[in-house]
MARLUM-80400 format. One record per residue (C-alpha): residue number from 1; y negated, x, z. Coordinates in nm, 2 decimals. Layout:
// MARLUM-80400
<node><nr>NUM</nr><north>Y</north><east>X</east><up>Z</up></node>
...
***
This chain:
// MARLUM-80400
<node><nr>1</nr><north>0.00</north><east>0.00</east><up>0.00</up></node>
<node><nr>2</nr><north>-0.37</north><east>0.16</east><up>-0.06</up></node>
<node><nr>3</nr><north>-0.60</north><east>0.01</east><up>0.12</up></node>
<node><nr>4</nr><north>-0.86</north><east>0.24</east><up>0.23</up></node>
<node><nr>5</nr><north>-1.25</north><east>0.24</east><up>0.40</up></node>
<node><nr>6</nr><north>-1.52</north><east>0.28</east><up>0.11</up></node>
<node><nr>7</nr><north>-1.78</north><east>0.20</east><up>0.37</up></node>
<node><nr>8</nr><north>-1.89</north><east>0.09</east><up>0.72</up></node>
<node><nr>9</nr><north>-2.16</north><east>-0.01</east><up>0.93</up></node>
<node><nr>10</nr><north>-2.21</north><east>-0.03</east><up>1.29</up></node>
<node><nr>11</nr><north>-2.55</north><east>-0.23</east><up>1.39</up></node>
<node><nr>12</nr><north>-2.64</north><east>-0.23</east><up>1.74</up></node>
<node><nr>13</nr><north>-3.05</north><east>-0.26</east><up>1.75</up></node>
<node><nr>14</nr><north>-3.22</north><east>-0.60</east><up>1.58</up></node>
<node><nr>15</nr><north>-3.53</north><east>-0.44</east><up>1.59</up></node>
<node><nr>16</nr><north>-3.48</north><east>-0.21</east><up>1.38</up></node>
<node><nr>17</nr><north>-3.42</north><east>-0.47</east><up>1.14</up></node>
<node><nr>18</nr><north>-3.79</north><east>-0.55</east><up>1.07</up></node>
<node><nr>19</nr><north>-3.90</north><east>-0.25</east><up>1.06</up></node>
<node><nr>20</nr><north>-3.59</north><east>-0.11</east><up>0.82</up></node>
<node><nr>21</nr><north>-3.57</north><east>-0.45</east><up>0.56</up></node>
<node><nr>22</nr><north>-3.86</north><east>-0.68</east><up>0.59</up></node>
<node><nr>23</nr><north>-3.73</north><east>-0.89</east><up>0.34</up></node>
<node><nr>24</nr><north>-3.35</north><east>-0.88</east><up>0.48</up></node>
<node><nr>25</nr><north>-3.56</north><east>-1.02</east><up>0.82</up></node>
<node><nr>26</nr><north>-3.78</north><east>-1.27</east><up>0.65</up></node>
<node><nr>27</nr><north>-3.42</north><east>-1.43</east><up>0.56</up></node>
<node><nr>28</nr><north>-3.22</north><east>-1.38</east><up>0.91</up></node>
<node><nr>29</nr><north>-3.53</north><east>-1.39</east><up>1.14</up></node>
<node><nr>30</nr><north>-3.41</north><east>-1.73</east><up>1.27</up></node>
<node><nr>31</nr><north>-3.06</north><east>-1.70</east><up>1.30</up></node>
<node><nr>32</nr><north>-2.89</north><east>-1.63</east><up>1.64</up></node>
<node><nr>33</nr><north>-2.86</north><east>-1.22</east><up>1.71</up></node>
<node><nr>34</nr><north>-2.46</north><east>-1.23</east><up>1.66</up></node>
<node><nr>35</nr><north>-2.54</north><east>-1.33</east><up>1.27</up></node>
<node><nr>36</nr><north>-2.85</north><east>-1.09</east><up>1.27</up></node>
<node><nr>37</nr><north>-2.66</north><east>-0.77</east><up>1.33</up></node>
<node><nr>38</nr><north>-2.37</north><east>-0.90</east><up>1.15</up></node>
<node><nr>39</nr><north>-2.64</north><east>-0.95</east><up>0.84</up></node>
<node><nr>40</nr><north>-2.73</north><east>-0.60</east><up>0.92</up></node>
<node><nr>41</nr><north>-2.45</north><east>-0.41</east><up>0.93</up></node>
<node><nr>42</nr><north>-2.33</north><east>-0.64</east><up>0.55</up></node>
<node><nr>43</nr><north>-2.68</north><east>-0.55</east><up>0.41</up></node>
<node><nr>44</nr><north>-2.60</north><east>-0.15</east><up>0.53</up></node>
<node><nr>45</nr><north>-2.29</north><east>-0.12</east><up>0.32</up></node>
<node><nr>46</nr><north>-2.35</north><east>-0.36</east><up>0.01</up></node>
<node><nr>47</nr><north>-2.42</north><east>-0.12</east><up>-0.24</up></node>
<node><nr>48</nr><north>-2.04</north><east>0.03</east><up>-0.23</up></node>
<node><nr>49</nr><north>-1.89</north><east>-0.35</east><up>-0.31</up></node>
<node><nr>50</nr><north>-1.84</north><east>-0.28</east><up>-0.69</up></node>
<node><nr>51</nr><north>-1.86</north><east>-0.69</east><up>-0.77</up></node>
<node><nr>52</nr><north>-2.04</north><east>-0.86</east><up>-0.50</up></node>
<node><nr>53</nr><north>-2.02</north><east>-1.21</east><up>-0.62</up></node>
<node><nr>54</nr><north>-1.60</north><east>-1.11</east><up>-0.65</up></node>
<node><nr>55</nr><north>-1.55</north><east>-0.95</east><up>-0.28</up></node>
<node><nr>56</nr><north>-1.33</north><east>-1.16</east><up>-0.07</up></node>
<node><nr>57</nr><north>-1.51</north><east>-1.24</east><up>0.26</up></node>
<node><nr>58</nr><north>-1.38</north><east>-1.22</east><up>0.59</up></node>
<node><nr>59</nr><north>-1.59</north><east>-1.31</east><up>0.90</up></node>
<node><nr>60</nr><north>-1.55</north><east>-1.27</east><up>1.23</up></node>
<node><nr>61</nr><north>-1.74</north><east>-1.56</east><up>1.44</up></node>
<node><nr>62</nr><north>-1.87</north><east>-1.47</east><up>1.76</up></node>
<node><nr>63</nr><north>-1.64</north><east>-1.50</east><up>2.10</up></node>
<node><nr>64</nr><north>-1.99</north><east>-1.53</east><up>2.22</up></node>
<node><nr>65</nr><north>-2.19</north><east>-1.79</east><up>2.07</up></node>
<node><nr>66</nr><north>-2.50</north><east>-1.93</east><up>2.01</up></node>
<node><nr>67</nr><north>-2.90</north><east>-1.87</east><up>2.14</up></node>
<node><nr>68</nr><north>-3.05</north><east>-1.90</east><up>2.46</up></node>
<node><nr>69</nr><north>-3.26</north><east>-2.20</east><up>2.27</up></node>
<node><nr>70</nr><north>-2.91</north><east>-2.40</east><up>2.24</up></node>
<node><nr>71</nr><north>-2.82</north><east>-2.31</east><up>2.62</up></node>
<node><nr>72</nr><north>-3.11</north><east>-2.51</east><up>2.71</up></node>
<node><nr>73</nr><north>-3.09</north><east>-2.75</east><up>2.43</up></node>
<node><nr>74</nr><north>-2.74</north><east>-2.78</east><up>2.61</up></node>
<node><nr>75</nr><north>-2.81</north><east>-2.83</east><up>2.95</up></node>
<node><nr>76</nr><north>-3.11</north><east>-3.09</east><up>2.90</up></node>
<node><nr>77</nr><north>-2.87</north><east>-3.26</east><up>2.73</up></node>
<node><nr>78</nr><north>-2.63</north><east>-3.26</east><up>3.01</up></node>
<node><nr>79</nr><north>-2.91</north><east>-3.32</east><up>3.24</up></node>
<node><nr>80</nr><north>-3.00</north><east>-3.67</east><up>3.00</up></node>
<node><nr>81</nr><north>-2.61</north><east>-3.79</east><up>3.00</up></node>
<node><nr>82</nr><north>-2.61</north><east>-3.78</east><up>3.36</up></node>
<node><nr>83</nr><north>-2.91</north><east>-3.97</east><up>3.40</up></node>
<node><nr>84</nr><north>-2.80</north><east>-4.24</east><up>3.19</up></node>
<node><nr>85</nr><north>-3.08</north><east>-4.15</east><up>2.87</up></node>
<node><nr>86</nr><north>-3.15</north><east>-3.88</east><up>2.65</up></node>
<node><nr>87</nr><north>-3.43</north><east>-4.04</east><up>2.51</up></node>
<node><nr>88</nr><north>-3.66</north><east>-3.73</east><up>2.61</up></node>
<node><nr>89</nr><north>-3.45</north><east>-3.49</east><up>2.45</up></node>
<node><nr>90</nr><north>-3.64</north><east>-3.25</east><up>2.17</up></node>
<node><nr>91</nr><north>-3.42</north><east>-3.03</east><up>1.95</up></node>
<node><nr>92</nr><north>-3.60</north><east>-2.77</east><up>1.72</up></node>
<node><nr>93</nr><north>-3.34</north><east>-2.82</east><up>1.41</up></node>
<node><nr>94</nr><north>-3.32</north><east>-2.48</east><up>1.35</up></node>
<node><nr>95</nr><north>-3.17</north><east>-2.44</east><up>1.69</up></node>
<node><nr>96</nr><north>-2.86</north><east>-2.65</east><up>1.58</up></node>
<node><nr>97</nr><north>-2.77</north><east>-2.40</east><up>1.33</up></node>
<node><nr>98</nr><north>-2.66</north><east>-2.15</east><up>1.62</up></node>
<node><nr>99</nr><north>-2.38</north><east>-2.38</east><up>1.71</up></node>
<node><nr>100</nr><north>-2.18</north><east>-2.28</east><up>1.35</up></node>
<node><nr>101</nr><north>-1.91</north><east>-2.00</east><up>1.40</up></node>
<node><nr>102</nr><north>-1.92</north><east>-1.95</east><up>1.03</up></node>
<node><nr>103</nr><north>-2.33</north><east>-1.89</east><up>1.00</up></node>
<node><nr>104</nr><north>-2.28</north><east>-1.54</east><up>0.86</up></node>
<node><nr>105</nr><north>-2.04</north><east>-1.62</east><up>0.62</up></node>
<node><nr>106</nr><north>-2.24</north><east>-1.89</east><up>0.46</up></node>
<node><nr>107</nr><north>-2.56</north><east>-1.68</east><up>0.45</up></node>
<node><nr>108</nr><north>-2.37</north><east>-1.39</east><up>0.34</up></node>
<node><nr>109</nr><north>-2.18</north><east>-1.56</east><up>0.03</up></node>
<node><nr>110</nr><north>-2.51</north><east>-1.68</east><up>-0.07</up></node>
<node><nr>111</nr><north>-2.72</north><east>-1.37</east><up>-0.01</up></node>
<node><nr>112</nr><north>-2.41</north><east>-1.17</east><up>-0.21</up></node>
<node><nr>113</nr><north>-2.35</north><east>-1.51</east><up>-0.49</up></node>
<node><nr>114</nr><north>-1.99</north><east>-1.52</east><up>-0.40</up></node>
<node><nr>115</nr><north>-1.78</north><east>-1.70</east><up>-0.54</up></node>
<node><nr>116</nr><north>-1.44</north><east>-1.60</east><up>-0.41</up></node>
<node><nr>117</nr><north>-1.23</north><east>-1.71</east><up>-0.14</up></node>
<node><nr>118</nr><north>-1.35</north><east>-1.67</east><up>0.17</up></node>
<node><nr>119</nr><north>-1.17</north><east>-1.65</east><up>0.55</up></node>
<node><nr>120</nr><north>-1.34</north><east>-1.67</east><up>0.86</up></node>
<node><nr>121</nr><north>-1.17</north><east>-1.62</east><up>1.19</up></node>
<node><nr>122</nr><north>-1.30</north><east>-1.80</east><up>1.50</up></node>
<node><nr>123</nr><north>-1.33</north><east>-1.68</east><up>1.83</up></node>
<node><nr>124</nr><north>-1.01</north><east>-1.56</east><up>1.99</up></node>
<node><nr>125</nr><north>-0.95</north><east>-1.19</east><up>2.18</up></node>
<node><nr>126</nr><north>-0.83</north><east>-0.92</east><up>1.94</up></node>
<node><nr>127</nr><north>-0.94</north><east>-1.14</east><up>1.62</up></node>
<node><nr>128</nr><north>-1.08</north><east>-0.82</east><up>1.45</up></node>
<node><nr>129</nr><north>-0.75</north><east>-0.68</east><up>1.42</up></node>
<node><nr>130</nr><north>-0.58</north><east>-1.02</east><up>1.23</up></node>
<node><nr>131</nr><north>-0.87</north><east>-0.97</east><up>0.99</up></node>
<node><nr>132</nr><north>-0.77</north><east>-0.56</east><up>0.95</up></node>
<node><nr>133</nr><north>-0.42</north><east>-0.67</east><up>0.84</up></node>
<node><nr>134</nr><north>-0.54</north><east>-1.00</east><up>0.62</up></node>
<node><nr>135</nr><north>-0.77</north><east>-0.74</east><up>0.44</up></node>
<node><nr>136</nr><north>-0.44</north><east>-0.52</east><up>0.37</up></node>
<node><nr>137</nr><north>-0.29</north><east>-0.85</east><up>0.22</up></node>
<node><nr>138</nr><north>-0.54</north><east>-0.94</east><up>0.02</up></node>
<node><nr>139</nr><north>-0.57</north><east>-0.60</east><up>-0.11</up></node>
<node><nr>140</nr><north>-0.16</north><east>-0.53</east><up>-0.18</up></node>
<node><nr>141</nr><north>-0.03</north><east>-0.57</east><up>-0.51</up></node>
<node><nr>142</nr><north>0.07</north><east>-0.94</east><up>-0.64</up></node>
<node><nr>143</nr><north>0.42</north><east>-0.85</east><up>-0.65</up></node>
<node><nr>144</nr><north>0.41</north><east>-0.76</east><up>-0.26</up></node>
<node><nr>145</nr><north>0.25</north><east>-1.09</east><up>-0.13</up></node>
<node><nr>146</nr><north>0.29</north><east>-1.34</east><up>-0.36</up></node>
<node><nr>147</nr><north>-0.06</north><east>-1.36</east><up>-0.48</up></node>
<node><nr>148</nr><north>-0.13</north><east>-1.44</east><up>-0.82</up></node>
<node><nr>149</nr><north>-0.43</north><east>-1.18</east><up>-0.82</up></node>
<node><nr>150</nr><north>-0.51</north><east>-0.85</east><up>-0.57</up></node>
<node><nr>151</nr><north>-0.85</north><east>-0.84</east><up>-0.45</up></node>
<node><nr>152</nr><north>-1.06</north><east>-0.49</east><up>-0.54</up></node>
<node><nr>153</nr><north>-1.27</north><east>-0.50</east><up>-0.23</up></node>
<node><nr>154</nr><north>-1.27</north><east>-0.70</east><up>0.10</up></node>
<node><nr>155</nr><north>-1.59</north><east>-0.73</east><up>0.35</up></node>
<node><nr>156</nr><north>-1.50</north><east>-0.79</east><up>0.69</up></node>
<node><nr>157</nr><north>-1.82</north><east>-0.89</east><up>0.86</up></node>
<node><nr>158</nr><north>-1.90</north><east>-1.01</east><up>1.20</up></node>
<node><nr>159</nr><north>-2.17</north><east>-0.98</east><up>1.51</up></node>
<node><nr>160</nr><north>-2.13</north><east>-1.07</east><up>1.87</up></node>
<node><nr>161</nr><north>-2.34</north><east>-1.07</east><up>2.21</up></node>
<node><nr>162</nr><north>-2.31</north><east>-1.06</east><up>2.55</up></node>
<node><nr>163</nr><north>-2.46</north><east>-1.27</east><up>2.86</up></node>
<node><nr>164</nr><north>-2.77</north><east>-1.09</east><up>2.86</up></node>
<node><nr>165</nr><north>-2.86</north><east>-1.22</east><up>2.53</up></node>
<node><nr>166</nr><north>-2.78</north><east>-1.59</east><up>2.60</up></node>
<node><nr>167</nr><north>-3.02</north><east>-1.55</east><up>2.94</up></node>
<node><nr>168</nr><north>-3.27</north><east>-1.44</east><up>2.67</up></node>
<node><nr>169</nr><north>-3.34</north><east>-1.11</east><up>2.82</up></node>
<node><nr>170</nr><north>-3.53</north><east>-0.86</east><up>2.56</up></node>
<node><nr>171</nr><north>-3.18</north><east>-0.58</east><up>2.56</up></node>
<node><nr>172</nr><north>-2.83</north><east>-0.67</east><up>2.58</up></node>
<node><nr>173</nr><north>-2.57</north><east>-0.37</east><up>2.60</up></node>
<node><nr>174</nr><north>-2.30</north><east>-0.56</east><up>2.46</up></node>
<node><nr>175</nr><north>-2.49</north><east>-0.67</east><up>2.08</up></node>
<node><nr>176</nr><north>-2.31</north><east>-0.52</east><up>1.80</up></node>
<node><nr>177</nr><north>-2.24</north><east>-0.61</east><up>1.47</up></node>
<node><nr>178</nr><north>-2.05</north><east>-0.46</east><up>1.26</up></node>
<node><nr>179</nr><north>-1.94</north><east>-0.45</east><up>0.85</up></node>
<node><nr>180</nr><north>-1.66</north><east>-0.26</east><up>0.66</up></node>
<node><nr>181</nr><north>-1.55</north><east>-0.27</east><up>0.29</up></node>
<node><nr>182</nr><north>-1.20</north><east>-0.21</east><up>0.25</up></node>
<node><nr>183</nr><north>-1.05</north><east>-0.17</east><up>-0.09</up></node>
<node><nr>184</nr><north>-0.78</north><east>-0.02</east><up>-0.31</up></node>
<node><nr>185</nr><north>-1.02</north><east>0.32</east><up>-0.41</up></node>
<node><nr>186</nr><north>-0.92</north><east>0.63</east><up>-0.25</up></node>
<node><nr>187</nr><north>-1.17</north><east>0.73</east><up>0.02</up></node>
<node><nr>188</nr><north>-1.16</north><east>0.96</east><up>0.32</up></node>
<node><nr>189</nr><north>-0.97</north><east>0.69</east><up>0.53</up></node>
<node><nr>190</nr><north>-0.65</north><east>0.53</east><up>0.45</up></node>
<node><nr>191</nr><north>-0.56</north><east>0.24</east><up>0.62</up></node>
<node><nr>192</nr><north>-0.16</north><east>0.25</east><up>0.69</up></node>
<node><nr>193</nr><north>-0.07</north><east>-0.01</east><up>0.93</up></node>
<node><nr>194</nr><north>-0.13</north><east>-0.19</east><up>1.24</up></node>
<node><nr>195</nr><north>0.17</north><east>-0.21</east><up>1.43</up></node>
<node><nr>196</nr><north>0.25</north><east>-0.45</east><up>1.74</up></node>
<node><nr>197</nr><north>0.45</north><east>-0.45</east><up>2.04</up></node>
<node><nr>198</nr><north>0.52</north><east>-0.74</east><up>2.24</up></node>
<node><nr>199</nr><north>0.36</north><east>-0.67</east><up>2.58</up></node>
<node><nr>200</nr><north>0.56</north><east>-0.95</east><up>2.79</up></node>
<node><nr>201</nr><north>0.48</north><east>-1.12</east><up>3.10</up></node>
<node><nr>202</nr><north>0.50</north><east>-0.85</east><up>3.29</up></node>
<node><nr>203</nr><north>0.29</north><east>-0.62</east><up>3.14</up></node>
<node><nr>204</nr><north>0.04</north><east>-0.91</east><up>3.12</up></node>
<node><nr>205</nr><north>0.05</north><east>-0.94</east><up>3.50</up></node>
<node><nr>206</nr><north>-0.01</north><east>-0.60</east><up>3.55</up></node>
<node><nr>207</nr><north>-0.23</north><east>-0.47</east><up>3.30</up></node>
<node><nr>208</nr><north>-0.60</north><east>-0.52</east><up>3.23</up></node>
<node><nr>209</nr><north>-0.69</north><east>-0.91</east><up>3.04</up></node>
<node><nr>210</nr><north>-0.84</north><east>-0.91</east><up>2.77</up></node>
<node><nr>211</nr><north>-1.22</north><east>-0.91</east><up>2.72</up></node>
<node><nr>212</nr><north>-1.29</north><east>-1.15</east><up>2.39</up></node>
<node><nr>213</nr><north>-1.61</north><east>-1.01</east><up>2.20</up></node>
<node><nr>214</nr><north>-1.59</north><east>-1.00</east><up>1.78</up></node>
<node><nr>215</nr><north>-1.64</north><east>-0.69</east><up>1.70</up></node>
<node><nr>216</nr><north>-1.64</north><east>-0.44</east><up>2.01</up></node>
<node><nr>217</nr><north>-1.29</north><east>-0.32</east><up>1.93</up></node>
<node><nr>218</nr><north>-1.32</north><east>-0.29</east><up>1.60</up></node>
<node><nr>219</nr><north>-1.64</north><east>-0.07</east><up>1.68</up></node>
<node><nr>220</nr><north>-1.46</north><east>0.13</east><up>1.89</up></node>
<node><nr>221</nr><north>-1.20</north><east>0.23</east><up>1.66</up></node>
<node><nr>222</nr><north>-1.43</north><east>0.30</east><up>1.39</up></node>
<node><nr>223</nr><north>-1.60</north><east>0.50</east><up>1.66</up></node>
<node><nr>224</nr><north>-1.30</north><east>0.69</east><up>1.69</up></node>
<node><nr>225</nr><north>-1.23</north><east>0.76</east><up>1.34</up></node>
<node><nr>226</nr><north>-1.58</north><east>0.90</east><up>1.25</up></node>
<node><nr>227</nr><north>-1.48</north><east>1.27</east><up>1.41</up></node>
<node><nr>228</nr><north>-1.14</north><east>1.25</east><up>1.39</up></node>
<node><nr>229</nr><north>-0.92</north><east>1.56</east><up>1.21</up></node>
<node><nr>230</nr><north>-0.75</north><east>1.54</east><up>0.87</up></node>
<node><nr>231</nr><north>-0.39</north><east>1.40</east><up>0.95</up></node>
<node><nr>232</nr><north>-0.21</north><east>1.12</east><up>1.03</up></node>
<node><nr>233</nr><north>-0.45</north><east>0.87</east><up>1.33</up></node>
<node><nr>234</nr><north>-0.29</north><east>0.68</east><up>1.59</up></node>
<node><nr>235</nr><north>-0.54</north><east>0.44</east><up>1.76</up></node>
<node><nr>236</nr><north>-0.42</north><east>0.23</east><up>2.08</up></node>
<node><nr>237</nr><north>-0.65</north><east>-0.03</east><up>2.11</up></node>
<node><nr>238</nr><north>-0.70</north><east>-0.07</east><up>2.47</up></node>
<node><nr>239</nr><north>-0.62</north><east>-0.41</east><up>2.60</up></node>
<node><nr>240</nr><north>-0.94</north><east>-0.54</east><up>2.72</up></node>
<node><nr>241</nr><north>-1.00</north><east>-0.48</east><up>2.34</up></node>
<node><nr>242</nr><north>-0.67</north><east>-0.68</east><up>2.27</up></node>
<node><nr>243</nr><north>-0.50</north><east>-1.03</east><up>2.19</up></node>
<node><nr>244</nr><north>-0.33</north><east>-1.03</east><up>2.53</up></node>
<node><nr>245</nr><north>-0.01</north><east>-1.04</east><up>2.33</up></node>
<node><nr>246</nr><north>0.09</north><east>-0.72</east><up>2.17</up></node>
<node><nr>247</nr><north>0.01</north><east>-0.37</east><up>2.22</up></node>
<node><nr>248</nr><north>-0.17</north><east>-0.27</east><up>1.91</up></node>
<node><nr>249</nr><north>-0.17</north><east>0.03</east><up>1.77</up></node>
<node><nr>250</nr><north>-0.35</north><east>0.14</east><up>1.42</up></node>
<node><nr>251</nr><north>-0.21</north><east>0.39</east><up>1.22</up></node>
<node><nr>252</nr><north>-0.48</north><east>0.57</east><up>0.94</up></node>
<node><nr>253</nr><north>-0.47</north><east>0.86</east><up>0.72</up></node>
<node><nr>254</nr><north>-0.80</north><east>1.10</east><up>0.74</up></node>
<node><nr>255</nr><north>-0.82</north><east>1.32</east><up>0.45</up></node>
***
């Protein structure tokens, strides 16, 4: 199978944003920050897609969603139900749009006039790595999964946040997005396999839960990767960086 890492960005500062692509933030400026660094990071690798409007899309929607604007939207809501009325609830409709998992996809797809097939995986610990190995599926030859047609490049694209953002505080440690083209053109990194163990009950008793946020582990691993050797590259992807299933284990070749 060749499925290798043409390109990848890792976006951790929106403010940078405005100052870097005006007209990227003119566009994204309204959007929640998960789908802002998510935007980012897509916008930071774009040029190495070789058909934009024919990449296969695969998002990654925040474990962490929404805006502190929707938080309160929320909880005025609540506050209305339990009074019996809501009839002095106001709702910005721009706000509403940070409820949709799949915001970056849409505004990707239209930014990049796709036209292909798109995937987008909601918000469940260790959903990074499902998107890895549907990327190596939609990049492996016909005759090895059935498809009528491989893809030449997939962009995996996803942001998420932590509580900091959603209590609208200015910095929040845990905001990352990140973006990474994967296709079937020899590059520095060759993307082998993932490989999974079945971690059992017991070693979910004793080990460490899982932490659910998009695209931390995924960071990490390409974190990892940057300075590593020529050779074979065993990753472990620690478990608070896991499903809470399997161990996982990614296996890449660095030329």
């Amino acid at each position: 199978m060749s499925c290798w890492i043409t390109a990848h960005a890792i976006e951790r500062d929106v403010g940078r944003i405005a100052t870097d692509d005006p007209a990227l933030w003119r566009e994204i400026r309204r959007f929640n920050l998960p789908v802002k660094l998510a935007l980012a990071a897509a916008q930071r690798v774009r040029g190495s897609l070789v058909r934009p409007s024919h990449t296969r899309l695969v998002a990654l929607a925040p474990c962490r969603p929404g805006s502190p604007e929707l938080r309160a939207i929320s909880r005025d809501a609540d506050a209305g139900l339990a009074r019996g009325a809501c009839s002095q609830l106001r709702v910005n409709p721009i706000f509403t749009l940070h409820a949709i998992d799949n915001l970056a996809l849409s505004a990707l797809a239209i930014r990049l006039e796709n036209r292909e097939p798109a995937t987008c995986f909601g918000g469940a610990a260790g959903q990074a790595f499902v998107a890895l190995e549907h990327a190596m599926d939609e990049l492996a030859p016909p005759g090895d999964t059935g498809a009528v047609e491989a893809a030449s490049d997939v962009l995996i694209v996803g942001g998420d946040q932590g509580e900091a953002a959603l209590r609208g505080e200015p910095s929040d440690a845990e905001a990352s997005g990140v973006a990474i083209v994967l296709s079937t053109r020899p590059h520095r990194v060759r993307l082998v396999a993932i490989e999974r163990t079945p971690i059992g009950d017991a070693g979910r008793d004793a080990g460490e839960p899982p932490a659910p946020h998009a695209v931390r582990g995924i960071a990490r691993w390409l974190d990892a990767l940057a300075g590593a050797p020529a050779g074979t590259h065993r990753y472990r992807v620690p478990a608070r960086d896991g499903d809470g299933i399997d161990q996982l284990e990614i296996v890449a070749e660095v030329a």
